[in-house]
C-alpha positions as a Markdown table, in Angstrom:
| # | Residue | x | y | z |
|---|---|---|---|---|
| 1 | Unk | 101.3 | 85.4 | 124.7 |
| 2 | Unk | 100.3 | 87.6 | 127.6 |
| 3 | Unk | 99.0 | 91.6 | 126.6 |
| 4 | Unk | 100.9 | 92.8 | 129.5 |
| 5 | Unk | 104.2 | 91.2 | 128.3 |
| 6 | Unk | 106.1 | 94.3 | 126.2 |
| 7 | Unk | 107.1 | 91.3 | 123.1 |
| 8 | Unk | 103.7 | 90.9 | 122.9 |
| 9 | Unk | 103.5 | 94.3 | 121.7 |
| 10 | Unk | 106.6 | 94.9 | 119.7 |
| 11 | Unk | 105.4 | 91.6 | 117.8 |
| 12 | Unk | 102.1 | 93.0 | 117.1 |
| 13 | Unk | 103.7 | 96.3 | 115.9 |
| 14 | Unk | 106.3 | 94.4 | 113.8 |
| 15 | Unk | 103.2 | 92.4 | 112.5 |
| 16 | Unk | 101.3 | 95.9 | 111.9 |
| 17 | Unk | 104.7 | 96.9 | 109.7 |
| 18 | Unk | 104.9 | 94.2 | 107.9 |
| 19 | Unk | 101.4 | 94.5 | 106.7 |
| 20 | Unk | 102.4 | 98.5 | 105.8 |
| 21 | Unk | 104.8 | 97.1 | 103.7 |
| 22 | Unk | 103.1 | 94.7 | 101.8 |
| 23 | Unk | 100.4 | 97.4 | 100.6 |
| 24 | Unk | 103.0 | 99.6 | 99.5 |
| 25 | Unk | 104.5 | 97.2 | 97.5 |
| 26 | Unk | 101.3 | 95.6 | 96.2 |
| 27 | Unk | 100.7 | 99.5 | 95.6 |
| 28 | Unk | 103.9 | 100.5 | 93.5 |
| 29 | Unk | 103.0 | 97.4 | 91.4 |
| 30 | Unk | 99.8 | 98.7 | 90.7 |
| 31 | Unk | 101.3 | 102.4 | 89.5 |
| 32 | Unk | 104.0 | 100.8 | 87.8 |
| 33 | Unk | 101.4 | 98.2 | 85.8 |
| 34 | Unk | 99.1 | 101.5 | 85.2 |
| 35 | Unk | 102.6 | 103.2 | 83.4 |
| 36 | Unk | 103.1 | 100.2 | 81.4 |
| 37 | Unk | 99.6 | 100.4 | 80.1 |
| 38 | Unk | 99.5 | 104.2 | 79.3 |
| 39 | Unk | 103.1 | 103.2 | 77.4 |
| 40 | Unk | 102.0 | 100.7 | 75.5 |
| 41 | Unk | 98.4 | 102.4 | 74.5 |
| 42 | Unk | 100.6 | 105.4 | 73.0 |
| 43 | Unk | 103.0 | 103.7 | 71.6 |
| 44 | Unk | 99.9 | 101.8 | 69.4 |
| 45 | Unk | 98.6 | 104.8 | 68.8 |
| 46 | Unk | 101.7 | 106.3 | 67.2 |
| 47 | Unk | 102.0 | 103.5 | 65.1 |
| 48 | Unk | 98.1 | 104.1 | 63.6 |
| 49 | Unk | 99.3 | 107.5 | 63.3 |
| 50 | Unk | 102.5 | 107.0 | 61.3 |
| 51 | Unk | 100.5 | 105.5 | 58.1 |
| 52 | Unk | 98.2 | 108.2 | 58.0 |
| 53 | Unk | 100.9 | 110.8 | 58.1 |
| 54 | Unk | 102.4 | 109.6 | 55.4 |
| 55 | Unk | 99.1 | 108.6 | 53.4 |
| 56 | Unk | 98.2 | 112.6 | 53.9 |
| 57 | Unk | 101.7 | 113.4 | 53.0 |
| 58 | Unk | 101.3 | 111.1 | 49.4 |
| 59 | Unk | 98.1 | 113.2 | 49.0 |
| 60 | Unk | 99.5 | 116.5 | 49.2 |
| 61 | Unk | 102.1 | 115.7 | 47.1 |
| 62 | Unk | 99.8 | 114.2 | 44.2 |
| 63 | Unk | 97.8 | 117.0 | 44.8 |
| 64 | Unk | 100.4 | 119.1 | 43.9 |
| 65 | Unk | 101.2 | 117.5 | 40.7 |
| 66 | Unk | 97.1 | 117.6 | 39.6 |
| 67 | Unk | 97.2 | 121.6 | 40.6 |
| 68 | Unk | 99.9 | 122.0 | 37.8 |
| 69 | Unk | 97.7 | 120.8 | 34.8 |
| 70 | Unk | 95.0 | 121.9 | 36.3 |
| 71 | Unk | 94.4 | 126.0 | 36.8 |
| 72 | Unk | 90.7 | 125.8 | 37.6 |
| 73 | Unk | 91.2 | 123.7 | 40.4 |
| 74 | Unk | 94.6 | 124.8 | 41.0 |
| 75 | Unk | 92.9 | 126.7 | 43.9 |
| 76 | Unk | 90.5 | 124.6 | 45.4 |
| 77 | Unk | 93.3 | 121.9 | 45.6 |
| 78 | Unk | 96.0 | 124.2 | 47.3 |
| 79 | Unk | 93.8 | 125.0 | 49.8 |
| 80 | Unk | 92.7 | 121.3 | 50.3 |
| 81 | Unk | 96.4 | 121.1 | 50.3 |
| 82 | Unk | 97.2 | 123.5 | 52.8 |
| 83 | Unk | 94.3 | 122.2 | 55.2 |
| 84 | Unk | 95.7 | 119.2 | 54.9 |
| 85 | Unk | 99.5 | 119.8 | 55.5 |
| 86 | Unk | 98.3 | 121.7 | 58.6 |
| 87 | Unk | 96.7 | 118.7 | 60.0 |
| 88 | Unk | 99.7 | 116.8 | 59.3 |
| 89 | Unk | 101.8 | 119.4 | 61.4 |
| 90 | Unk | 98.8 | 119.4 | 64.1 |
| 91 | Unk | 98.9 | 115.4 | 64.3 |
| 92 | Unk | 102.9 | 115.4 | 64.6 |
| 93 | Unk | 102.6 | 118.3 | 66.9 |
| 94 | Unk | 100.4 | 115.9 | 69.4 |
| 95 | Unk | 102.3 | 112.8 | 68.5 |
| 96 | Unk | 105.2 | 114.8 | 69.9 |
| 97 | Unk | 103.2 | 116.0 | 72.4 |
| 98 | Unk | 101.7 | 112.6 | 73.5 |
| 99 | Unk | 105.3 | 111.4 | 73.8 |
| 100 | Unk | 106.5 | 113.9 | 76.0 |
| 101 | Unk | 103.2 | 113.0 | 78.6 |
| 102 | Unk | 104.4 | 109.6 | 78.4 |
| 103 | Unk | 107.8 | 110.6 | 78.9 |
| 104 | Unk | 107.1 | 113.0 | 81.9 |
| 105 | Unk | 104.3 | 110.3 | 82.9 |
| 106 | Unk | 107.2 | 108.1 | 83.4 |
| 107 | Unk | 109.9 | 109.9 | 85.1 |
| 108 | Unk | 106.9 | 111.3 | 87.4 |
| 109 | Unk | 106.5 | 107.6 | 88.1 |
| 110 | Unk | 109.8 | 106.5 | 88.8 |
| 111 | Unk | 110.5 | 109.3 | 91.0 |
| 112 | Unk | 107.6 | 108.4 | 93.1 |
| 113 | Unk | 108.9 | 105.2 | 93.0 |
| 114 | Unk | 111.9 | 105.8 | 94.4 |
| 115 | Unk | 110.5 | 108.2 | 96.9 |
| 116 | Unk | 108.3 | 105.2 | 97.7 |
| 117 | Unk | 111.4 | 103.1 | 98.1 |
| 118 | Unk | 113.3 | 105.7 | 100.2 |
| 119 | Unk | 110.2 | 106.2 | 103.0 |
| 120 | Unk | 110.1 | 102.3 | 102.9 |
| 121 | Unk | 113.5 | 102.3 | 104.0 |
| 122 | Unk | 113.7 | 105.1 | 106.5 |
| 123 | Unk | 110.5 | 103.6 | 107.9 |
| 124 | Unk | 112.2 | 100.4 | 108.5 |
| 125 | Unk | 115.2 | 102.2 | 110.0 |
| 126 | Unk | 112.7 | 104.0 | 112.3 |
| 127 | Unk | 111.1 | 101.0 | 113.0 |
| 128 | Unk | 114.5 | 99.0 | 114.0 |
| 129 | Unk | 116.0 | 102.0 | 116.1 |
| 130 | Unk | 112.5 | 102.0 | 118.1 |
| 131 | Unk | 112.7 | 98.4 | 118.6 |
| 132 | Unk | 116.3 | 98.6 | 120.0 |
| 133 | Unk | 115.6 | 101.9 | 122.2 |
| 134 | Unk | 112.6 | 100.0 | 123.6 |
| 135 | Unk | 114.7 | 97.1 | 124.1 |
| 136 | Unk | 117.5 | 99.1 | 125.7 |
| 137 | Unk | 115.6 | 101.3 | 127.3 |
| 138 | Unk | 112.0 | 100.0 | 128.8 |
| 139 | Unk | 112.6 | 95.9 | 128.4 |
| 140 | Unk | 115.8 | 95.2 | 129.9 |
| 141 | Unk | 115.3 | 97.5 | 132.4 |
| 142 | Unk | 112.3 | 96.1 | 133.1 |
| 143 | Unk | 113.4 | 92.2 | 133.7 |
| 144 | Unk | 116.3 | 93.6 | 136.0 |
| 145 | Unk | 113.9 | 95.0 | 137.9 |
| 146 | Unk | 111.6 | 92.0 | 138.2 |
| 147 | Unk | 114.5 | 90.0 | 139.2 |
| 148 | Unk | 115.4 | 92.5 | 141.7 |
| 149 | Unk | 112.3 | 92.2 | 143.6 |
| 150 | Unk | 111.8 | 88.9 | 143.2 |
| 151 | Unk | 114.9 | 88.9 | 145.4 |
| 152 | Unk | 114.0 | 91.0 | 147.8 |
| 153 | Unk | 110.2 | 89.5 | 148.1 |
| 154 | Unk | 112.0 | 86.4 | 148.6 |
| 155 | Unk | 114.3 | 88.3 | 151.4 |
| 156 | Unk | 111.8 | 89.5 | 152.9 |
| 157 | Unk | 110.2 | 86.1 | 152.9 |
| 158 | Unk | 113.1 | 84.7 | 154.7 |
| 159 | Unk | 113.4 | 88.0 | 157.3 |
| 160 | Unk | 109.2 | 87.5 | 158.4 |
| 161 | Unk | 109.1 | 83.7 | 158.0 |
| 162 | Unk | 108.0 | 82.2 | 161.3 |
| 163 | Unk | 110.5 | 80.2 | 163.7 |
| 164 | Unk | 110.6 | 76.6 | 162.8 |
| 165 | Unk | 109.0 | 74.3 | 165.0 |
| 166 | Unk | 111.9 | 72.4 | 167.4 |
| 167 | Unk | 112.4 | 68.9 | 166.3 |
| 168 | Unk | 113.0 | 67.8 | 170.0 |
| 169 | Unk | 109.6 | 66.7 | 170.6 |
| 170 | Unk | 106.4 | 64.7 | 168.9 |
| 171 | Unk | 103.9 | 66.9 | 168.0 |
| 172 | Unk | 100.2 | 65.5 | 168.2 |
| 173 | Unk | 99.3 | 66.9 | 164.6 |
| 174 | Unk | 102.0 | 65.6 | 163.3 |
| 175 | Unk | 102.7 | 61.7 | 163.5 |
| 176 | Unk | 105.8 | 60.3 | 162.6 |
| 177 | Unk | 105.7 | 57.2 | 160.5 |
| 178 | Unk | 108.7 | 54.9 | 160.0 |
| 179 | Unk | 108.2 | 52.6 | 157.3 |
């Protein structure tokens, strides 16, 4: 391929492109991997959670039955109780919490995504009207030119071309040899 040929250059930007492309895509599986991740890590962590909610919530309630037999310690146990009901309510509160991150994690993600997937495609758009405007435009222009003055240098050729020598005589220079 010759540098000064304009394919030569609309194949190197296609090349250029096409390289674009594969990062982004080699990108948005890289997000989209990172998502699946931070799913699955809360997802086990809700499940550790779960048991433990209802382990504290078993407490409580035994500790409510000992508080009735028990006046002395009646006290001591409803605020143990209490402290402990409110860490129940503070885990579920960040459990819920937690889930709605992921969720908004995960719409964040796809939307980028798709806005990912929408610049891909108007890039590529952009990319193909260029290509046909340059085509249009600069190429074909271009060869009709060429072949234009290839016409006329040939013209011209004929036009400031020398007589040609008269075939009536030998010249010295030049010996005729029949075979």
């Amino acid at each position: 391929m010759n540098p000064s040929d304009p394919q030569f250059w609309t194949m190197i930007f296609t090349i250029v492109i096409a390289i674009c492309f594969i990062v982004i895509t080699v990108a948005m599986i890289a997000i989209a991997m990172t998502v699946k991740r931070v799913i699955a890590t809360v997802s086990r962590v809700e499940q550790r959670v779960e048991p433990l909610i209802d382990k504290f919530n078993q407490i409580s309630v035994q500790g409510k039955d000992i508080s009735v037999g028990l006046n002395d310690v009646t006290a001591n146990l409803g605020t143990a109780t209490r402290y402990l009901a409110e860490s129940t309510e503070l885990i579920r509160e960040e459990v819920a919490d937690l889930r709605k991150i992921v969720s908004s994690t995960a719409i964040t993600a796809r939307d980028k995504v798709e806005m990912v997937s929408r610049t891909i495609d108007r890039t590529q758009m952009q990319v193909t009207n260029t290509t046909d405007f340059v085509q249009q435009k600069i190429v074909e222009p271009a060869r009709e030119i060429a072949a234009i003055m290839a016409g006329v240098k040939k013209g011209l050729e004929v036009l400031f071309a020398p007589a040609p020598k008269q075939i009536d005589r030998v010249y010295v220079e030049e010996e005729m040899f029949i075979g």
